[in-house]
gemmi code that builds the backbone of each chain (N, CA, C; Angstrom):
import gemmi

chains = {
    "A": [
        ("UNK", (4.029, -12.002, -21.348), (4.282, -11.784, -19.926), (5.307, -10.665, -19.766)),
        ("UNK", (4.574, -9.757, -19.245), (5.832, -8.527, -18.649), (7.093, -9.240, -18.046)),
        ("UNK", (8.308, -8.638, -18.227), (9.527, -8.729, -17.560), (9.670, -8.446, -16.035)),
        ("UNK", (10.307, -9.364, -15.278), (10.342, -9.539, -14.047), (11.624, -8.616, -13.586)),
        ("UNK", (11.655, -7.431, -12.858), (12.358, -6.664, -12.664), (13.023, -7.427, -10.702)),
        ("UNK", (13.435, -6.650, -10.045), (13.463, -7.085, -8.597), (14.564, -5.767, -8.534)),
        ("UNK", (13.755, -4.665, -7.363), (14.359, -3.557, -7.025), (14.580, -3.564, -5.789)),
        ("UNK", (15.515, -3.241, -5.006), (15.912, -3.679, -3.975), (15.309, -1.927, -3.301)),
        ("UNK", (15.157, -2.244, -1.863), (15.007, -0.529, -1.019), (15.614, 0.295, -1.853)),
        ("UNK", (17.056, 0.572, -1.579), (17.665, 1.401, -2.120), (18.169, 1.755, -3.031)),
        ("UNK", (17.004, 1.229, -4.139), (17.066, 1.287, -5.177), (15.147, 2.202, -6.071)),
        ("UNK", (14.612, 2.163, -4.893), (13.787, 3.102, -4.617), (13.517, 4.159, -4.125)),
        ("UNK", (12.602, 4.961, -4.868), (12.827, 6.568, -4.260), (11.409, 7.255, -4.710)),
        ("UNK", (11.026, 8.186, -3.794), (9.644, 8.768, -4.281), (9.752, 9.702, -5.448)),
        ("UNK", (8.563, 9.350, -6.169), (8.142, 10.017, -7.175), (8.737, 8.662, -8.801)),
        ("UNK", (9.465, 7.100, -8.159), (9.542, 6.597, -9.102), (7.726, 5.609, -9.829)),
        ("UNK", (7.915, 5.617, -11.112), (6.800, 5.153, -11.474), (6.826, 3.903, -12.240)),
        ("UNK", (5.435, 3.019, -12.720), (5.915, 1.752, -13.479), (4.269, 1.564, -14.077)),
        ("UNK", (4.182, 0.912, -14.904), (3.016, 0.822, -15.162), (2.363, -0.536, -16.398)),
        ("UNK", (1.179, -1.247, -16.017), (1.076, -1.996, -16.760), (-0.365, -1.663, -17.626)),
        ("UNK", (0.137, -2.459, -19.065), (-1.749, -1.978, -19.613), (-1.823, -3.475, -19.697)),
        ("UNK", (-3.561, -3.164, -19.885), (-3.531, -4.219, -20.418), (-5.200, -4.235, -20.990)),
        ("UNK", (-5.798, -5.186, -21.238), (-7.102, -5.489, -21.645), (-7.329, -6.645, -21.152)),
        ("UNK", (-9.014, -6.541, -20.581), (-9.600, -7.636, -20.010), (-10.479, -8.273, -20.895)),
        ("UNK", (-10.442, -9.575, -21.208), (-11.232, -10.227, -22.189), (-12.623, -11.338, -21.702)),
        ("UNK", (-13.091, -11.376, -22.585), (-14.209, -12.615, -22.163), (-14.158, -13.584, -21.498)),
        ("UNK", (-12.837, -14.174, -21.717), (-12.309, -15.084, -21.310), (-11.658, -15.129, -19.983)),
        ("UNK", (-10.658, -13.986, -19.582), (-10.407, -13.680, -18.264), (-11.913, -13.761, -17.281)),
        ("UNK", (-13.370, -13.132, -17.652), (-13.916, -12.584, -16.885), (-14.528, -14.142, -16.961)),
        ("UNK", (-14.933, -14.721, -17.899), (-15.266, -16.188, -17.028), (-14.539, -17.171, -16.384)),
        ("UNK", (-12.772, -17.171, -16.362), (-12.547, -17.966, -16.024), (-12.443, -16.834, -14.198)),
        ("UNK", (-12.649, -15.999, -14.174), (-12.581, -15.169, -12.916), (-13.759, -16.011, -11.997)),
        ("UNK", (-14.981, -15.614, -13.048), (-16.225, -15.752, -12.045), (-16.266, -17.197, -11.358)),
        ("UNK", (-15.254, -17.982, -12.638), (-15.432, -19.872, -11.859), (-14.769, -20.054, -10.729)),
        ("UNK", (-13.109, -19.134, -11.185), (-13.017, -19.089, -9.803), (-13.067, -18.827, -8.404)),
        ("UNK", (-13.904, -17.114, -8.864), (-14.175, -16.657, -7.426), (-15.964, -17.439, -7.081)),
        ("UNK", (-16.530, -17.894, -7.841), (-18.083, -18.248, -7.457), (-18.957, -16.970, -7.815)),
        ("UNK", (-18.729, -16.023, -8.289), (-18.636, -14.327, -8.331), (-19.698, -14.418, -9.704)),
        ("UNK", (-20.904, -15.452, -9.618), (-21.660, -14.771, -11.112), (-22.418, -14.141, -11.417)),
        ("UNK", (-22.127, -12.882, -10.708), (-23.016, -11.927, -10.852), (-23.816, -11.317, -12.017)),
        ("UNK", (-24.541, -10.958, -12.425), (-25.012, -11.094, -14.173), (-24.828, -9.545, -14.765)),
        ("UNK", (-24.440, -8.368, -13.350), (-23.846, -7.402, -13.643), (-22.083, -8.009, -14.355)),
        ("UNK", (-21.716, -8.658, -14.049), (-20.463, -9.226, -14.543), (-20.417, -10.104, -15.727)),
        ("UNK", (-21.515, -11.018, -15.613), (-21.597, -11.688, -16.988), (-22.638, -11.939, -17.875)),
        ("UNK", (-23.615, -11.173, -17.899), (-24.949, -10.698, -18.654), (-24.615, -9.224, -19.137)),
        ("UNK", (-24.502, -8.762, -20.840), (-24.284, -7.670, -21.080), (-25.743, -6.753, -20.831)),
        ("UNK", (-26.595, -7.658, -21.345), (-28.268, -6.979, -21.264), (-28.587, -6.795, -20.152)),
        ("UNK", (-28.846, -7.611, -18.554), (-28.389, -7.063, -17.589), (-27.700, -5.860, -17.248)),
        ("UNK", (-26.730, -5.715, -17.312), (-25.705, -4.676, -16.953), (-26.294, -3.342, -17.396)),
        ("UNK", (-26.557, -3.628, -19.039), (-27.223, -2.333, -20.237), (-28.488, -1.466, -18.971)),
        ("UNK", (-29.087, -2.590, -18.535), (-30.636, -2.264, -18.122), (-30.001, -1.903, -16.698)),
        ("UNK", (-29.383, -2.019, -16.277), (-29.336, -1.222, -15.227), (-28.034, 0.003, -15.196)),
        ("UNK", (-28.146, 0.212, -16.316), (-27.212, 1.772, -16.367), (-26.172, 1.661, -17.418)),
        ("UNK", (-25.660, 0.440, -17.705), (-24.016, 0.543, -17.600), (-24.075, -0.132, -19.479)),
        ("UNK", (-22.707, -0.280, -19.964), (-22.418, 0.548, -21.068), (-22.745, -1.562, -21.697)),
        ("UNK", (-22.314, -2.105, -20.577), (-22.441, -3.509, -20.765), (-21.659, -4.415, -19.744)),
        ("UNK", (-21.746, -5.578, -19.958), (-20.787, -6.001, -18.125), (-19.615, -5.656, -17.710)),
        ("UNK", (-19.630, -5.380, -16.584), (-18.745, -4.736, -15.908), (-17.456, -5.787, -15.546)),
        ("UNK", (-16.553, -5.035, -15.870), (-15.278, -6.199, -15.335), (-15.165, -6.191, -13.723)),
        ("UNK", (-14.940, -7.333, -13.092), (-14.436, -7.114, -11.956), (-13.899, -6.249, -11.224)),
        ("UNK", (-13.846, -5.761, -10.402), (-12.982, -5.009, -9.259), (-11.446, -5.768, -9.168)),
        ("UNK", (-11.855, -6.491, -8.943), (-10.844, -7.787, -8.114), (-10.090, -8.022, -9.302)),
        ("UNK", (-10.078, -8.363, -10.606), (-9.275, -8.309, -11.676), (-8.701, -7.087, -11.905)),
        ("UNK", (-9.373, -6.191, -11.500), (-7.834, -4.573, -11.566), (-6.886, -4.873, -10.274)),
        ("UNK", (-7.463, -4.946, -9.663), (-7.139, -5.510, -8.433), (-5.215, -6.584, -8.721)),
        ("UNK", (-6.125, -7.310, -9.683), (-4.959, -8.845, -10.189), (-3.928, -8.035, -11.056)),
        ("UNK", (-4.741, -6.660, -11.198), (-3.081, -6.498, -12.065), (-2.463, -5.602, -11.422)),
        ("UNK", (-2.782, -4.758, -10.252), (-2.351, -3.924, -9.383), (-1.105, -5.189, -8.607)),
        ("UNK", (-1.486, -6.062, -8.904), (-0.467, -7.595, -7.928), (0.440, -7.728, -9.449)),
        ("UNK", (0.123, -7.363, -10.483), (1.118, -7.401, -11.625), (2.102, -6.413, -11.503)),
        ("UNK", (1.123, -5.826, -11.125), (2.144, -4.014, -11.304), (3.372, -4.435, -10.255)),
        ("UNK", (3.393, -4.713, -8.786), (3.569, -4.661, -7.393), (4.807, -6.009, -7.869)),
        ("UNK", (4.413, -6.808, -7.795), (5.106, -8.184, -8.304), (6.030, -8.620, -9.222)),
        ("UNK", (5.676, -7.835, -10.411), (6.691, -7.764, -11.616), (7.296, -6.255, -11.731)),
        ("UNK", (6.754, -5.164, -11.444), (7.425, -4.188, -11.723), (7.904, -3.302, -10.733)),
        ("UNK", (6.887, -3.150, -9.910), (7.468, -1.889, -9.027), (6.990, -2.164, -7.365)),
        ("UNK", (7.851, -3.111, -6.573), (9.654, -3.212, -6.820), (9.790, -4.484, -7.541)),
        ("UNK", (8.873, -5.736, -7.674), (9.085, -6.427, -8.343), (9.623, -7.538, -7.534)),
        ("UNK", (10.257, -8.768, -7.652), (10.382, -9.690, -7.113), (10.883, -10.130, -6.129)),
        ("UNK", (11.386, -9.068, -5.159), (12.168, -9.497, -3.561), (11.122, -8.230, -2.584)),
        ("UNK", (9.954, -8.464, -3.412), (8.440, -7.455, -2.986), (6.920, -8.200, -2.315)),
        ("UNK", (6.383, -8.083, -1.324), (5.274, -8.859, -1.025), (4.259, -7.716, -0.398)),
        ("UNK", (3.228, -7.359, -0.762), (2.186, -6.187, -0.272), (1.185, -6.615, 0.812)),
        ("UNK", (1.558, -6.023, 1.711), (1.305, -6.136, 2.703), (-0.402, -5.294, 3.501)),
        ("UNK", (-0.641, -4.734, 2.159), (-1.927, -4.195, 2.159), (-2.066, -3.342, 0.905)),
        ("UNK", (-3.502, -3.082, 0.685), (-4.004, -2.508, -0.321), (-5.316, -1.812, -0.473)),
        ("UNK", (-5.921, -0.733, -0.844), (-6.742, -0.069, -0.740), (-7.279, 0.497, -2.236)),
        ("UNK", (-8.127, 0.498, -3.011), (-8.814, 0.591, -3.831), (-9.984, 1.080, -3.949)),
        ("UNK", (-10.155, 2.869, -4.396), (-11.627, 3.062, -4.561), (-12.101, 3.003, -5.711)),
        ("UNK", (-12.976, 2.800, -6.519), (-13.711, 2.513, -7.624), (-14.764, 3.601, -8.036)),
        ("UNK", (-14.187, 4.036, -8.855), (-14.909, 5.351, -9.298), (-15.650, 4.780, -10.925)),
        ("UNK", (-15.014, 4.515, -11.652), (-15.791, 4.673, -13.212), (-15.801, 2.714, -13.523)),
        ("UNK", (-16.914, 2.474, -14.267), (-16.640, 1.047, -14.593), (-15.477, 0.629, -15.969)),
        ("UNK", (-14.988, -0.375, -15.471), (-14.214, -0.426, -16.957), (-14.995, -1.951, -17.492)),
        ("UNK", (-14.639, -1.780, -19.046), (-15.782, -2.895, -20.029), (-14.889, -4.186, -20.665)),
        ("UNK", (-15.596, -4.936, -20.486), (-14.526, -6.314, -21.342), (-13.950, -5.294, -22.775)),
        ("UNK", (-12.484, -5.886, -22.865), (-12.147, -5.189, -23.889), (-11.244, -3.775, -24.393)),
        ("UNK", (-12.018, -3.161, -22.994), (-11.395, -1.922, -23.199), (-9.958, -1.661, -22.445)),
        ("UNK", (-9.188, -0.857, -23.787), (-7.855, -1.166, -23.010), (-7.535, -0.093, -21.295)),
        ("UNK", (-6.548, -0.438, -20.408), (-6.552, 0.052, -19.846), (-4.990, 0.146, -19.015)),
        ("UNK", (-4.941, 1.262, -18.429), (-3.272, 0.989, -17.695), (-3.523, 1.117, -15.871)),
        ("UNK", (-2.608, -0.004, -15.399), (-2.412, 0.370, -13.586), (-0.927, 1.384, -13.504)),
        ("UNK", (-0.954, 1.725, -12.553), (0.564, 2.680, -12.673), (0.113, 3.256, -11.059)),
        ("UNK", (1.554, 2.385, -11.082), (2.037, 2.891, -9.372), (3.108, 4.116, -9.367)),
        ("UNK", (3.253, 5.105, -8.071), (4.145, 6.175, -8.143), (4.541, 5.577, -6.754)),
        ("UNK", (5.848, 5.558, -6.591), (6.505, 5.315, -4.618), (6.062, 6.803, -4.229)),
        ("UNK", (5.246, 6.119, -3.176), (5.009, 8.156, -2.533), (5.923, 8.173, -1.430)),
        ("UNK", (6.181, 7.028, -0.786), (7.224, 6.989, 0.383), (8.388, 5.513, 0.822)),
        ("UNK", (8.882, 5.995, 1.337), (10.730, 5.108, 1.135), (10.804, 4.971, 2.824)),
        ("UNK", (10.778, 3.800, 3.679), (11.399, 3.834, 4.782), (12.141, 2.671, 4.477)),
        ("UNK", (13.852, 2.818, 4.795), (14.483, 2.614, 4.327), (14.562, 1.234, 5.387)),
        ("UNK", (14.818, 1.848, 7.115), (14.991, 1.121, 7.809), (13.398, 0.689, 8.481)),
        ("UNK", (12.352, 1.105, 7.675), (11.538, 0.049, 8.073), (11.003, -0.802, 7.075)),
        ("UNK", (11.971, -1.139, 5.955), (11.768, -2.319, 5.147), (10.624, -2.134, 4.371)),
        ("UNK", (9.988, -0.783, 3.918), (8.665, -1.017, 3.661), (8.618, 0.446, 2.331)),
        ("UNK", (7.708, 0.280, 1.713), (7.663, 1.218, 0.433), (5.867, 1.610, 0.095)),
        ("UNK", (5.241, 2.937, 0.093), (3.943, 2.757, -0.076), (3.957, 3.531, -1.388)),
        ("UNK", (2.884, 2.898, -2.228), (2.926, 3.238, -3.929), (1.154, 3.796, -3.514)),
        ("UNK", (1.101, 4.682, -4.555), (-0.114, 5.595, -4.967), (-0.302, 4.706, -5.923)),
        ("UNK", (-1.544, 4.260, -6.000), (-2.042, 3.622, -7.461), (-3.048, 4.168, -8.231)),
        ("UNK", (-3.093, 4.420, -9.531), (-4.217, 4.483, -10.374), (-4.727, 3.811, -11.189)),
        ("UNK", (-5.669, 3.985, -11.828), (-5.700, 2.832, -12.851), (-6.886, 3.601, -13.651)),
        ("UNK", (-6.739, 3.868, -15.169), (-7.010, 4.676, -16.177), (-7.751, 3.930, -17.493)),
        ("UNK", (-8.398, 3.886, -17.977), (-8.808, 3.276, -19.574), (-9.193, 4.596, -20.143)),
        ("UNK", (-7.813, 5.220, -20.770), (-7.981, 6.577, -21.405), (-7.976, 7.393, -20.248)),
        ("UNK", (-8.336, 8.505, -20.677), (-9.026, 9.886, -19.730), (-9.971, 9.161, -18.412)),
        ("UNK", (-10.003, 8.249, -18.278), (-11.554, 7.774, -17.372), (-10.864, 6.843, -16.690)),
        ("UNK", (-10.877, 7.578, -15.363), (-10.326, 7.296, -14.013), (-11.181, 6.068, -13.265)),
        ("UNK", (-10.059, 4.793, -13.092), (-11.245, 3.716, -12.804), (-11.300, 3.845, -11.787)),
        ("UNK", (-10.434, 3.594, -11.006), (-9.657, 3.768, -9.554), (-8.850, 4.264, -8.991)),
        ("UNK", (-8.782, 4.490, -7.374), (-7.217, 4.917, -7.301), (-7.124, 4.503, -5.638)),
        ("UNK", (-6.120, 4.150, -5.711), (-5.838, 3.612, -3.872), (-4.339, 3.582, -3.923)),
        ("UNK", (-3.335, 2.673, -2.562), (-2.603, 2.899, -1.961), (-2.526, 1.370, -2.132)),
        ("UNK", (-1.065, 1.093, -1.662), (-0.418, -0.195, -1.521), (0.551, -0.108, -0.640)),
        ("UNK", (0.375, -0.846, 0.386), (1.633, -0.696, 1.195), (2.585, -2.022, 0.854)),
        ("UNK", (3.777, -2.250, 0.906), (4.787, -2.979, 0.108), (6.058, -3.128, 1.018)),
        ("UNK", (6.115, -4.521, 1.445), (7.254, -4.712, 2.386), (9.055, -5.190, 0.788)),
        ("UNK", (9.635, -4.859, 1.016), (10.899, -5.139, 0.037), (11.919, -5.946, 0.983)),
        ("UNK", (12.958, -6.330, 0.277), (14.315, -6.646, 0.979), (15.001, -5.623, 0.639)),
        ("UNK", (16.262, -6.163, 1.553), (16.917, -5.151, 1.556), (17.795, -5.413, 0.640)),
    ],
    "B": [
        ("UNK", (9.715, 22.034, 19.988), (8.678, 21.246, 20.228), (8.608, 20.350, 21.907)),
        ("UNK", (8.236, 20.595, 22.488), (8.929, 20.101, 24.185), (8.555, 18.444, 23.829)),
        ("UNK", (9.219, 17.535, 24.923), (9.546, 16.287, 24.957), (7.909, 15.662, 25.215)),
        ("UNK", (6.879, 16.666, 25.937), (5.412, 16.281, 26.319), (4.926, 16.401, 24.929)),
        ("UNK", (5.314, 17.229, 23.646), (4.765, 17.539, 22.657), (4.829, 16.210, 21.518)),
        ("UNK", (6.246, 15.400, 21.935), (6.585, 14.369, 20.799), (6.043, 13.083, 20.800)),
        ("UNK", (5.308, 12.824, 22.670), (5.121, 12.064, 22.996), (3.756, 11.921, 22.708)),
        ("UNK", (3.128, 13.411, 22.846), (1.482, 13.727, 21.968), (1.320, 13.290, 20.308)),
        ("UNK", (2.054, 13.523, 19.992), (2.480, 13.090, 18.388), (2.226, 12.291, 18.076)),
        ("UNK", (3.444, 11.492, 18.786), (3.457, 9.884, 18.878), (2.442, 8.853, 19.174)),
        ("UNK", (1.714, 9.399, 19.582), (0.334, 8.848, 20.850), (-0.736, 8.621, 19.384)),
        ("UNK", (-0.689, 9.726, 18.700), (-1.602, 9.570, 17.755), (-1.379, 8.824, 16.159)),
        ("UNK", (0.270, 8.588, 16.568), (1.011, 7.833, 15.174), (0.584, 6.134, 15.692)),
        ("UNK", (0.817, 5.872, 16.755), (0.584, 4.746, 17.714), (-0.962, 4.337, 17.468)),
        ("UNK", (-2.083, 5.327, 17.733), (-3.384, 5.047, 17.855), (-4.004, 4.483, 16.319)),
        ("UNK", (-3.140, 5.132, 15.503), (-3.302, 5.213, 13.976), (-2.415, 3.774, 13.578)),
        ("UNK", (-1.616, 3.990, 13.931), (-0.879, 2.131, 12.988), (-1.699, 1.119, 13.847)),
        ("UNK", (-2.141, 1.251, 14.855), (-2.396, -0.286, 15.575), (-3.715, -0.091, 15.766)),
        ("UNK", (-4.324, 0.899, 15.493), (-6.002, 0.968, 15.296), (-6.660, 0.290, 16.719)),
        ("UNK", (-5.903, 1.426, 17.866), (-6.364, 1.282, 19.038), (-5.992, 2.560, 19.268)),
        ("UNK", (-7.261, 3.469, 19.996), (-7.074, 4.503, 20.723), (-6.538, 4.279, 22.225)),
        ("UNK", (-6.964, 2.954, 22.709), (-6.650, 2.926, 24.226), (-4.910, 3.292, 24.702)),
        ("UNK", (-3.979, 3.260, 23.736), (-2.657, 2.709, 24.099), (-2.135, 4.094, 24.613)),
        ("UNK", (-1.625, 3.818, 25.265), (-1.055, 4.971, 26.460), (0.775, 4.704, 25.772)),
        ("UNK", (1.181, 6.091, 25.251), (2.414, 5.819, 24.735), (3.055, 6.285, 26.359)),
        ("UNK", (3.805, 5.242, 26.677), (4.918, 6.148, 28.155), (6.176, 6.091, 27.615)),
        ("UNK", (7.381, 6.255, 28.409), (8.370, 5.997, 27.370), (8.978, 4.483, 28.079)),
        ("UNK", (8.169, 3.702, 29.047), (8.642, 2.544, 29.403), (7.469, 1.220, 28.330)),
        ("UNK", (6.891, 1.843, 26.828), (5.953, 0.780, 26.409), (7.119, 0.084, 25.862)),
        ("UNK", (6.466, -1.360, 25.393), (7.703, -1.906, 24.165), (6.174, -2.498, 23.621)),
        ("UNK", (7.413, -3.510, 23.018), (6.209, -3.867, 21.319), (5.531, -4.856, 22.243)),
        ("UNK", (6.023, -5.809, 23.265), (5.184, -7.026, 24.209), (3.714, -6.190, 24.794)),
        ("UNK", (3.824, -4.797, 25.187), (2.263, -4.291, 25.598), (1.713, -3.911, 24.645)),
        ("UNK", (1.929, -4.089, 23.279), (0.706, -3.309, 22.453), (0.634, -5.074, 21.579)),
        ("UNK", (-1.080, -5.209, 21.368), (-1.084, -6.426, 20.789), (-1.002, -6.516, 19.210)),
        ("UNK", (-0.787, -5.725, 18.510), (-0.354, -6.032, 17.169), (0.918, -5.297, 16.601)),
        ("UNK", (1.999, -4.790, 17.352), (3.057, -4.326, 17.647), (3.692, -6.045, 17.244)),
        ("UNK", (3.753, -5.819, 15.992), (4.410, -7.320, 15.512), (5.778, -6.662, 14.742)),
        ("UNK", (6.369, -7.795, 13.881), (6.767, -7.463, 12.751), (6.361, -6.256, 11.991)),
        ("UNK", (5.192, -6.978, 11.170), (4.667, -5.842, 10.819), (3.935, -4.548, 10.767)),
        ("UNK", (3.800, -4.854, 11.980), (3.541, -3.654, 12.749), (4.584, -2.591, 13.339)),
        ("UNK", (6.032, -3.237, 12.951), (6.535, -2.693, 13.507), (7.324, -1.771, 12.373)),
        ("UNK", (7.275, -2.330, 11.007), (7.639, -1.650, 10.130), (6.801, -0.305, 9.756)),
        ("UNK", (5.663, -0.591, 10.042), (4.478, 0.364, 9.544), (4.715, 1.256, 10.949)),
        ("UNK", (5.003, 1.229, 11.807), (5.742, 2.269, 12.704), (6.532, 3.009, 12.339)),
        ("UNK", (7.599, 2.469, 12.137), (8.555, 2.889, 11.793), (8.190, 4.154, 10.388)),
        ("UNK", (7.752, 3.397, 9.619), (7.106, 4.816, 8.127), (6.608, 5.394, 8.985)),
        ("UNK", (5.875, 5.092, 9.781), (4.843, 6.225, 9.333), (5.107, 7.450, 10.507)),
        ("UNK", (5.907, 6.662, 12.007), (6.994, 8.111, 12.779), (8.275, 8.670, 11.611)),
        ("UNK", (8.660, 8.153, 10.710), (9.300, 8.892, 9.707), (8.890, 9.687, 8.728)),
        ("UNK", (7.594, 9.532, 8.331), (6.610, 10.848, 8.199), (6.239, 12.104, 8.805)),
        ("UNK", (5.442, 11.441, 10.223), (5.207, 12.211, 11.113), (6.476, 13.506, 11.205)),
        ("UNK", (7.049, 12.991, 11.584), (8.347, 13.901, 12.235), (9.488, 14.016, 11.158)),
        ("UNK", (9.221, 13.984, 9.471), (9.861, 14.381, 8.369), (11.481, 13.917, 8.668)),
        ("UNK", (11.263, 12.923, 9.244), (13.257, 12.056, 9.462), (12.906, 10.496, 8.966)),
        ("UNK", (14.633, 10.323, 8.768), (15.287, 8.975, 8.294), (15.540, 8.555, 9.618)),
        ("UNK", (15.418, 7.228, 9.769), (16.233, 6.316, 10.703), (17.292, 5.640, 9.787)),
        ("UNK", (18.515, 4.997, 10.163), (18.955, 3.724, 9.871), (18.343, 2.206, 10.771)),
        ("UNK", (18.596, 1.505, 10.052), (18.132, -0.027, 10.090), (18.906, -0.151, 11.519)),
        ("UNK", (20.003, 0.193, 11.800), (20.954, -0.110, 13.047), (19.886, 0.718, 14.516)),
        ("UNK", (20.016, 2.286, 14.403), (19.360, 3.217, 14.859), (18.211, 2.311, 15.205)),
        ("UNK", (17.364, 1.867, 14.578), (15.837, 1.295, 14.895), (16.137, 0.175, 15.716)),
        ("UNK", (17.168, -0.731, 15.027), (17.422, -1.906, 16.263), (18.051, -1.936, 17.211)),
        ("UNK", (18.303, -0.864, 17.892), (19.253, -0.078, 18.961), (17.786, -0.119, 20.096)),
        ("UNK", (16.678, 0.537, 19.337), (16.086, 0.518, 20.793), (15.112, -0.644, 21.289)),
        ("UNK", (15.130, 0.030, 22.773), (14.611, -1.260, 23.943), (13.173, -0.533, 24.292)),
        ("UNK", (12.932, 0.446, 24.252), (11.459, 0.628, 24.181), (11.320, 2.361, 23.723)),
        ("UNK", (9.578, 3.280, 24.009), (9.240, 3.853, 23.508), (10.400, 5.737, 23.589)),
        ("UNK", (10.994, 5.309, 25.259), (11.522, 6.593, 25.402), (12.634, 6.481, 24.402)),
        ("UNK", (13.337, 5.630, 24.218), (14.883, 5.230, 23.432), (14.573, 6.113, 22.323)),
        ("UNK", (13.200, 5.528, 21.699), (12.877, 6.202, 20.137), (12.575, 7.475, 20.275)),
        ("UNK", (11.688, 7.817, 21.424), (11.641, 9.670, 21.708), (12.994, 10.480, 21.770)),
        ("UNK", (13.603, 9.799, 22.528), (15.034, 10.564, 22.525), (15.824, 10.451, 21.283)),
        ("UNK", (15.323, 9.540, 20.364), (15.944, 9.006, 18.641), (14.935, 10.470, 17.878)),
        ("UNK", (14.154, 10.530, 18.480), (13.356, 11.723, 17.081), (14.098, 13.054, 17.571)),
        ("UNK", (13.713, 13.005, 19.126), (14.236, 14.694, 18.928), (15.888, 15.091, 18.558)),
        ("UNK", (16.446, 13.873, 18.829), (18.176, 14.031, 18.967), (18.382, 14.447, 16.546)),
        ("UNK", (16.988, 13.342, 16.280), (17.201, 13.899, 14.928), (16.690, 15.088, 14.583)),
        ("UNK", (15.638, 15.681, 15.098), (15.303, 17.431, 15.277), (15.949, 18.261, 15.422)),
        ("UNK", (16.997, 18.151, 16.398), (18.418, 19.094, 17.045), (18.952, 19.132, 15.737)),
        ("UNK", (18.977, 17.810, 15.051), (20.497, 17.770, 14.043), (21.530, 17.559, 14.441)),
    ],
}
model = gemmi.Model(1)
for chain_id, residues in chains.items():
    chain = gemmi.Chain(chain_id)
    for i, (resn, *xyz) in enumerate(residues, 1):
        res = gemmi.Residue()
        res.name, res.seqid = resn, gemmi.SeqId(i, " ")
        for name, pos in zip(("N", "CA", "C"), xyz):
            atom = gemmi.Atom()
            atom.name, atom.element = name, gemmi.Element(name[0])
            atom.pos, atom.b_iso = gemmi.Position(*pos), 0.0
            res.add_atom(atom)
        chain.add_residue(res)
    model.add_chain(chain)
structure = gemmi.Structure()
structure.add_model(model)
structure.setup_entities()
């Protein structure tokens, strides 16, 4: 388990960054699908997935998603932090297994409106999975 | 930038956080006439006229005002310098 940081406003500033890797396993992606109802066979059929394009099942959205709430929660600002929205486009698939990193940048600081918005990406190597926005209420 | 110009600005920072074109910024609105002019709505104001118009507020400054002209006369007085 990553280390639980807690950055207060003014202790933030644009252009700071944080970032988590990690790898999604077999095991994450079924205990995902039980819990979202989500069994899609693009998600948990590799031969499926193969036959319709893809390298083999596709990990969730919503599990980059779970670690973009890792990133936000434990690191950047971390625990006196609650996101108040989030935006995610999905460009490349990522594969059970393959490693991968989220990494937020603060693009903006309002100091007196309690609030912090992070640029997100999220990478497995060179191959851009996603990238969206987080808006992020802090204490002060 | 004239005082009709900030209020044009504003009109479209307003239409954009609360995802209503109808809202008529005057400088007698407060947060009770716009319906998601909440809390958090009110923070996401706050960024995003501190974008718009490339200024800081303080936390005091923001809770100083009583409605939309207070804050017009808060941007340009930070424009002057």
């Amino acid at each position: 388990m990553s280390a639980l940081v807690a950055l207060k406003l003014n202790e933030l500033a644009k252009g700071q960054r944080a970032a988590v890797d990690f790898v999604v396993t077999a095991d994450d992606m079924l205990t995902f699908a039980n819990l979202s109802g989500d069994h899609n066979p693009l998600h948990t059929d590799d031969d499926f997935a193969r036959n319709r394009g893809f390298l083999g099942r596709v990990v969730y959205g919503a599990l980059l998603a779970a670690k973009v709430s890792q990133l936000i929660g434990m690191r950047l600002p971390g625990r006196d932090s609650v996101w108040t929205a989030l935006s995610l486009d999905f460009r490349k698939p990522l594969y059970v297994g393959e490693a991968a990193r989220a990494e937020g940048v603060v693009e903006a600081v309002s100091e007196s409106g309690g609030m912090v918005r992070l640029k997100l990406t999220l990478h497995a190597g060179e191959k851009l999975l996603a990238k969206g926005k987080a808006e992020v209420v802090v204490g002060q | 930038m004239t005082t009709a110009a900030y209020y044009a600005q504003l009109t479209q920072v307003f239409h954009h956080v609360f995802d209503d074109d109808s809202i008529v910024v005057t400088p007698e609105l407060t947060a009770k006439d716009v319906d998601e002019w909440d809390s958090l709505g009110h923070m996401r104001l706050i960024m995003a006229v501190e974008e718009t118009f490339r200024t800081k507020f303080s936390a005091a400054e923001v809770n100083r005002l009583k409605n939309v002209g207070e804050f017009v006369a808060l941007i340009e007085a930070k424009a002057a310098g």
